[in-house]
Backbone as CSV, one residue per row, in Angstrom:
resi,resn,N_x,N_y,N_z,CA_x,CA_y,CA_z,C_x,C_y,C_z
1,UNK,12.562,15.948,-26.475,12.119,15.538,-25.164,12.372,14.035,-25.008
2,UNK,12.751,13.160,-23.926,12.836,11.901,-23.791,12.314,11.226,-23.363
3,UNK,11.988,10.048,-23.745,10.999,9.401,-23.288,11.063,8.925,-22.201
4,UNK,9.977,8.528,-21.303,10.413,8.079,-19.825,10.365,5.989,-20.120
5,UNK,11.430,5.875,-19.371,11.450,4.209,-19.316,10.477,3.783,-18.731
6,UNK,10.063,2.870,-19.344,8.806,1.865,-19.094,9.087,0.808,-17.798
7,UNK,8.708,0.461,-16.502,9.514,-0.654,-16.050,8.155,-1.329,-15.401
8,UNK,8.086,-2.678,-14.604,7.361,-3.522,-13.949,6.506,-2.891,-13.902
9,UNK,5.753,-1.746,-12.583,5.203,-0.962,-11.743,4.275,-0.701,-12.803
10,UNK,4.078,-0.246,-14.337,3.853,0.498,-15.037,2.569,-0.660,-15.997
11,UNK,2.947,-1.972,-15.953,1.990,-2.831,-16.381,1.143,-3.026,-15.470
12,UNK,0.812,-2.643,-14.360,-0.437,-2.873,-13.530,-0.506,-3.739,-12.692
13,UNK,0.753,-4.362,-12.336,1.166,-5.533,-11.739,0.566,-6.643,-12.395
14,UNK,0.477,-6.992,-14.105,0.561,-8.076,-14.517,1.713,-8.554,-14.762
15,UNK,1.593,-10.053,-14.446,3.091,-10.693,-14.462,2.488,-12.056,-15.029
16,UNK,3.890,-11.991,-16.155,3.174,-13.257,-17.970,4.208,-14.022,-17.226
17,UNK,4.065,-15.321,-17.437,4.579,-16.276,-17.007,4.733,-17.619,-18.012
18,UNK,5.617,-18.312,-18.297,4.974,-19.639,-19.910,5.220,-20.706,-18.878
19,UNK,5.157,-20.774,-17.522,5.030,-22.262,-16.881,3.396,-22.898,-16.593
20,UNK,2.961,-23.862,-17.032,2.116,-24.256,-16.919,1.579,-24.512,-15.921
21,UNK,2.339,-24.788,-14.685,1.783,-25.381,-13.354,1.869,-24.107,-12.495
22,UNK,1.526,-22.901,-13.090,1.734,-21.539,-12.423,0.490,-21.404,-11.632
23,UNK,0.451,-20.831,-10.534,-0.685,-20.779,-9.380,-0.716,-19.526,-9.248
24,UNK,-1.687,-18.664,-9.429,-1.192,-17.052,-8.945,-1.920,-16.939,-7.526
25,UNK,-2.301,-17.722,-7.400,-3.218,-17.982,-5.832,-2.406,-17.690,-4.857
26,UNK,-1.156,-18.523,-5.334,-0.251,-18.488,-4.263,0.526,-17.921,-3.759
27,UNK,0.773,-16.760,-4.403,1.027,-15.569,-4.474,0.397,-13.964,-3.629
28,UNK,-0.764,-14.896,-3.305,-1.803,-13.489,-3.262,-1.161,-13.265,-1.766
29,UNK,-0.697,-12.183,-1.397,-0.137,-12.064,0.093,-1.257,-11.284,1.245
30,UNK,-2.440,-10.969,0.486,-3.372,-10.438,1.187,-3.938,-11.207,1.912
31,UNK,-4.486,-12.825,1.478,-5.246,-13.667,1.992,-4.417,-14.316,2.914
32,UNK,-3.254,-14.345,2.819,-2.363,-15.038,4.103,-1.676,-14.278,4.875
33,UNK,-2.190,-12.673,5.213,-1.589,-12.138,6.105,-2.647,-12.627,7.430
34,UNK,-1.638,-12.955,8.461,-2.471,-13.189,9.762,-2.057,-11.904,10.556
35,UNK,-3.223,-11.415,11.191,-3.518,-10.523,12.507,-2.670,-10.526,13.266
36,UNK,-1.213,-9.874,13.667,-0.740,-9.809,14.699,-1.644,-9.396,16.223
37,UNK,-1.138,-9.160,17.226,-1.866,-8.544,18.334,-1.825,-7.528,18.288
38,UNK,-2.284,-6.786,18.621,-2.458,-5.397,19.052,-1.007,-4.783,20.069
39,UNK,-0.763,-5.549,21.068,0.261,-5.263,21.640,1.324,-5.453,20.834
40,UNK,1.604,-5.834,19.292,3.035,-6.305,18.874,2.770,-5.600,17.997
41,UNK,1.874,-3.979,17.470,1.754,-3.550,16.225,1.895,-1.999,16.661
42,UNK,2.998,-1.322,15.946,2.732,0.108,16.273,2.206,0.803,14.862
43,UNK,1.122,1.201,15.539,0.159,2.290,14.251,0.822,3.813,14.790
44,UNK,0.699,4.309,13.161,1.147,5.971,13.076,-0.364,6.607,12.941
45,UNK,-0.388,7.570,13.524,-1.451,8.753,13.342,-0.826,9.582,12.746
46,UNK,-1.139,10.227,11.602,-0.865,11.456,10.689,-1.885,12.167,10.490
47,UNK,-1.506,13.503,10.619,-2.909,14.504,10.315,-2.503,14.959,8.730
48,UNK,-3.448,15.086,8.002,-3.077,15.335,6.547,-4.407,16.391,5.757
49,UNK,-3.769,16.924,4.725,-4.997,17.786,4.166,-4.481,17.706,2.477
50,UNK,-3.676,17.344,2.232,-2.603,17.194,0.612,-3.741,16.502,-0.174
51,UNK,-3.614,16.784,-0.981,-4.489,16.573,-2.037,-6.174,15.929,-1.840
52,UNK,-6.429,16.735,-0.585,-8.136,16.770,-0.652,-8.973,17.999,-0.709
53,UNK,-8.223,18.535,-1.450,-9.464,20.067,-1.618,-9.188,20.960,-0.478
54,UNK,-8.130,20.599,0.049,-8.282,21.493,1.789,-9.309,20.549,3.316
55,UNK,-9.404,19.368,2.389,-10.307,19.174,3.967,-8.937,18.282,4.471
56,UNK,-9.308,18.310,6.386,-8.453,17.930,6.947,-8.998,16.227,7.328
57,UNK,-7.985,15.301,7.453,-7.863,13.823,7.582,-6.836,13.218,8.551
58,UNK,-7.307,12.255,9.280,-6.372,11.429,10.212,-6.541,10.113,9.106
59,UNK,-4.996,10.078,9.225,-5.082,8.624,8.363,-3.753,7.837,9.510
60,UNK,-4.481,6.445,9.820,-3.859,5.594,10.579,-3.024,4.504,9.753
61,UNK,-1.693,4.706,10.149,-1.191,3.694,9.109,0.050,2.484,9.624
62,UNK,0.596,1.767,9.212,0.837,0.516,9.971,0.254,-0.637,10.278
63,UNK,-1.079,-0.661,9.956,-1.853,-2.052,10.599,-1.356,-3.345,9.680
64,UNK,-0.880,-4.515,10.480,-0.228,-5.850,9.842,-1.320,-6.717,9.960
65,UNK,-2.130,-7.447,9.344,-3.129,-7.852,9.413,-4.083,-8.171,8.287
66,UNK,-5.104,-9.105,8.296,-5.953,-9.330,7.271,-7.141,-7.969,6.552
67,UNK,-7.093,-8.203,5.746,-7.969,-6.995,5.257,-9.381,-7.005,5.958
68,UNK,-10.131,-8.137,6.052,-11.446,-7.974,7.134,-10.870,-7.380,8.489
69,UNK,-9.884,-7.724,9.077,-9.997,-6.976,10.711,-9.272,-5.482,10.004
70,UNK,-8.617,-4.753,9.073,-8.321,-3.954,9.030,-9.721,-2.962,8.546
71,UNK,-10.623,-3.570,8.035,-12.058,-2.690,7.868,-12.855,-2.962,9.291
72,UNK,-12.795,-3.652,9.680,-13.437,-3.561,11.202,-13.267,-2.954,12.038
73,UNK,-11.698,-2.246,12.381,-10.840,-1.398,12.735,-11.221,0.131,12.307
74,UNK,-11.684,0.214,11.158,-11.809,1.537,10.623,-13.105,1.781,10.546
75,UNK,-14.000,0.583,10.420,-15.235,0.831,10.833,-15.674,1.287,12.324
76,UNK,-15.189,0.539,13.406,-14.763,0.915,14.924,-14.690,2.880,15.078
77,UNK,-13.673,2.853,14.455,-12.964,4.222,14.789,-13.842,5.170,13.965
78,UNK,-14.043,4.912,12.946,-15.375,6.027,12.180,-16.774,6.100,13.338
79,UNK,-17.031,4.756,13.980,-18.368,5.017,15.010,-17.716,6.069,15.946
80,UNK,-16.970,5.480,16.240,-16.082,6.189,17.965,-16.145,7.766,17.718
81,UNK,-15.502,8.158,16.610,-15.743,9.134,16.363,-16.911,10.041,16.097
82,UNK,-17.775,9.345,15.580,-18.422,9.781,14.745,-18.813,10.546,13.030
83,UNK,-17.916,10.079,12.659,-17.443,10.318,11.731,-17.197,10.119,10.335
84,UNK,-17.232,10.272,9.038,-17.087,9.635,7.942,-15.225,9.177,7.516
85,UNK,-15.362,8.476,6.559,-14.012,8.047,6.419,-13.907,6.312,5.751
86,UNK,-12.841,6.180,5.306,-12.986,4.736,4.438,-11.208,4.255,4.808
87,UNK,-11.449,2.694,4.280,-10.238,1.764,4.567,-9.744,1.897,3.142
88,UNK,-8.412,2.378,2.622,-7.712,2.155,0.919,-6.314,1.607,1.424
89,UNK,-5.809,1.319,0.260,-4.512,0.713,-0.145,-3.533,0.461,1.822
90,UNK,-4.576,-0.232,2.511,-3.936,-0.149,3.844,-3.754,0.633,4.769
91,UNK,-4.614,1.757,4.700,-4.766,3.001,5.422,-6.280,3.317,5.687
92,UNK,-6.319,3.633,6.942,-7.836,3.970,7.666,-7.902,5.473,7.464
93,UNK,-8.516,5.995,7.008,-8.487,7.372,6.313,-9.850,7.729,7.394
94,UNK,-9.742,8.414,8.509,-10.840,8.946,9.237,-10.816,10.413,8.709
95,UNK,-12.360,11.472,8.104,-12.556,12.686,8.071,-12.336,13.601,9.512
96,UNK,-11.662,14.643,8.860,-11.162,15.941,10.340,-9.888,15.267,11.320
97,UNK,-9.561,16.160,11.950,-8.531,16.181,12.750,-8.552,15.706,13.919
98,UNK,-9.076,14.212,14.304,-9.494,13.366,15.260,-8.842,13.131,15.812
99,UNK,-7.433,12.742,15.779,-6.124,12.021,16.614,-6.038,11.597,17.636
100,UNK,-6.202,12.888,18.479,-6.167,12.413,19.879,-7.521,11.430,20.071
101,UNK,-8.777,11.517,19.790,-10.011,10.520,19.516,-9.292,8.879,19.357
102,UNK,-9.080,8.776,17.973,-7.874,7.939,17.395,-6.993,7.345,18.301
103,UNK,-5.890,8.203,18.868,-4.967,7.626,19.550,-5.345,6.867,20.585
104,UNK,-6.547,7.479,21.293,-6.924,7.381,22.785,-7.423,5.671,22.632
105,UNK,-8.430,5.617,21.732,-9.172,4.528,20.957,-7.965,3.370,21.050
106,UNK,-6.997,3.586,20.129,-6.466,2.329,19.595,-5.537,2.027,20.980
107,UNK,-5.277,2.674,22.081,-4.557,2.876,23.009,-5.516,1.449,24.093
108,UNK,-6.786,2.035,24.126,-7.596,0.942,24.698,-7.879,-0.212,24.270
109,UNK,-7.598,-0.053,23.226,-7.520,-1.741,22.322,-6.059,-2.370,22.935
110,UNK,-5.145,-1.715,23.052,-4.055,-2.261,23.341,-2.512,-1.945,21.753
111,UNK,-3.439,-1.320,21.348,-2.101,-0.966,19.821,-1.706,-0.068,20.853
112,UNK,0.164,0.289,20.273,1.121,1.183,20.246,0.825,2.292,19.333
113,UNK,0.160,3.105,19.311,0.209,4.638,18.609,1.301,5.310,18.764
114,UNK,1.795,6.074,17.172,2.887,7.078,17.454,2.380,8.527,16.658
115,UNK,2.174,9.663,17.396,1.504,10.567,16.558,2.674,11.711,15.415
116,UNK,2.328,11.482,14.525,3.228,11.474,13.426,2.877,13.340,12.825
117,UNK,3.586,14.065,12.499,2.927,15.717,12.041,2.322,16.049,12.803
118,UNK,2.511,17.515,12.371,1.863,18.324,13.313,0.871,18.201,14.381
């Protein structure tokens, strides 16, 4: 059997460096993303059920922006709805098949929605 190659991705995104005046601060691309507008951002709506046990999920994806307005956003849309659901790796993960809820929502904010699957 062969072994699988080891590459970057696979250390956890640690990155060794021997320069002394190394900053990893500066690097961090989360803290210096700024908030586009709403009118200059198109979010996808996807309806999804893949690897949750069978339950069904709207996950909104596309938002360019700082991580506080992207949980404020998903906090928003979980009230609107009513609904449970959490912000991960850049995706607003709302519980059940909300979309049109969703779409209508981010539509009045002024985002570009594109409804993505079924």
């Amino acid at each position: 059997m062969a072994k699988k190659k080891l590459g970057l991705e696979d250390l956890g995104g640690f990155v060794f460096s021997t320069n002394d005046g190394f900053d990893p601060d500066q690097y961090n691309e989360a803290d210096q993303d700024e908030t586009l507008k709403p009118s200059e951002q198109l979010l996808e709506a996807h309806y999804s059920s893949k690897g949750r046990g069978g339950k069904t999920v709207t996950v909104v994806k596309g938002f360019i922006g700082s991580q506080e307005d992207l949980n404020a956003l998903g906090k928003e849309l979980k009230k609107k709805c009513g609904v449970g659901g959490s912000v991960k790796d850049g995706e607003i993960i709302i519980q059940g098949d909300v979309r049109d809820k969703v779409m209508a929502h981010l539509k009045e904010k002024g985002f570009r929605v594109k409804r993505i699957g079924g």
